[in-house]
N, C-alpha and C positions, 0 to 999 in steps of 0.2 A: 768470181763468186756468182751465184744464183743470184736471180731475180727472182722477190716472192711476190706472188698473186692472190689478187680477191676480188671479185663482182658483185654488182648490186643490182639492181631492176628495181625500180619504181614504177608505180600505175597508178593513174589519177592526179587528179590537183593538190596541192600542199596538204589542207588540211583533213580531208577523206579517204585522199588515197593511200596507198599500202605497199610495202615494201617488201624486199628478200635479200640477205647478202649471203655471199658464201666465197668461204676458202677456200683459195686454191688447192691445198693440201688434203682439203674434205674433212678438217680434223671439228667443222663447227659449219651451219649454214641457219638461218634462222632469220625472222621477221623482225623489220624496225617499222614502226610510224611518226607521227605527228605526236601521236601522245606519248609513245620510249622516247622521244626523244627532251621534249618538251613538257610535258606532263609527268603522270604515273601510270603510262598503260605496259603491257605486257610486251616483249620482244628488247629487243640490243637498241644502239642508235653508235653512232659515228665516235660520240666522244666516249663511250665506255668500253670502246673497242681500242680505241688510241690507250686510255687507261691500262687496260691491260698488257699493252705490246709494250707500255712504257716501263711498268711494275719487273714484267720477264725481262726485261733489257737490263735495266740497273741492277737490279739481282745478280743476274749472270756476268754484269760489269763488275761489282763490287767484291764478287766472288774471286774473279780472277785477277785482281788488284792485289787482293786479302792475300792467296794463296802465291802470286807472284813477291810479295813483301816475308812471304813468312810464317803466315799466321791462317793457314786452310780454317775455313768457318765448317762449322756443325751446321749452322742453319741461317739463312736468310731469309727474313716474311715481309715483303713490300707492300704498301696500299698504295695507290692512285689514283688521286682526284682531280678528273679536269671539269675547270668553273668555266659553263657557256655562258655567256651574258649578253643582252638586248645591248647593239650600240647602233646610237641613230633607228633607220630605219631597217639595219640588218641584226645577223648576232657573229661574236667574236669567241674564239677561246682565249679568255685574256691570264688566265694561268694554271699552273700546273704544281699540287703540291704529292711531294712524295715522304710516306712515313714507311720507317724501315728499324726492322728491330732484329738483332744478326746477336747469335752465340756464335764467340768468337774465341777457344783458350789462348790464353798466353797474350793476348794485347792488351794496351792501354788504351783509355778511351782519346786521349789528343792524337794517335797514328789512325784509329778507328773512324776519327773524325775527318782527319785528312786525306784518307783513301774512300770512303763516302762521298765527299765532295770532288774525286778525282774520278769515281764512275759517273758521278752528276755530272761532271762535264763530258765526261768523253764515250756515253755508251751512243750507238748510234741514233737511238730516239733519240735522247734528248740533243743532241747535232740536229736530228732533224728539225725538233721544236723549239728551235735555240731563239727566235722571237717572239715567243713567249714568255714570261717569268716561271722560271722554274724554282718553289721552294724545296727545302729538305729537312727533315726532321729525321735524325738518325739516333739509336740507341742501340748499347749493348743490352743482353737479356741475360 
């Protein structure tokens, strides 16, 4: 398999200085600071980036669970919220919740449930973020 790429560049001290990251792919490149990440100012920051690669992952996982079981989805719409939180004198991402609402014909919601929770374990993010707590909030639509 490929290895995917992305770069960052920071300038300055934590809370002045200013940032850039950018995909590999060129499909996104844009500014983080001290305040996207920690505040409310303008640009990405580390954890809403993770968000989203987590969202595409489990989608894409849940997807081919559904479709390997049976039951190909109409649609899949993931949210992603990773909570950074102050610990000690640093900060942690100490969890990750996922809400997911999938039109699905022809299944039941306890097989819907159980291949939900079987992309929540096995898409590659959440492998990767596995020490973390990963919640899930699944429904049909």
């Amino acid at each position: 398999m490929v290895a995917r790429k992305a770069e960052a560049e920071w300038k300055g001290d934590l809370r002045s200085g200013e940032g850039r990251v950018s995909l590999g792919s060129g499909a996104y490149s844009g500014p983080y600071s001290f305040r996207s990440r920690f505040e409310s100012g303008d640009g990405t920051n580390p954890e809403e980036l993770i968000a989203a690669a987590h969202a595409g992952c489990f989608s894409m996982a849940l997807s081919a669970g559904l479709t390997k079981a049976g039951h190909a989805p109409e649609r899949i719409h993931t949210r992603a919220a990773v909570h950074l939180e102050q610990q000690g004198e640093g900060f942690a991402i100490t969890r990750i919740r996922l809400e997911t609402e999938a039109s699905v014909p022809g299944i039941d919601a306890a097989t819907f449930q159980e291949q939900a929770e079987a992309a929540k374990a096995n898409c590659p993010v959440s492998k990767a973020l596995a020490g973390t707590g990963i919640e899930l909030d699944a429904r049909l639509s």
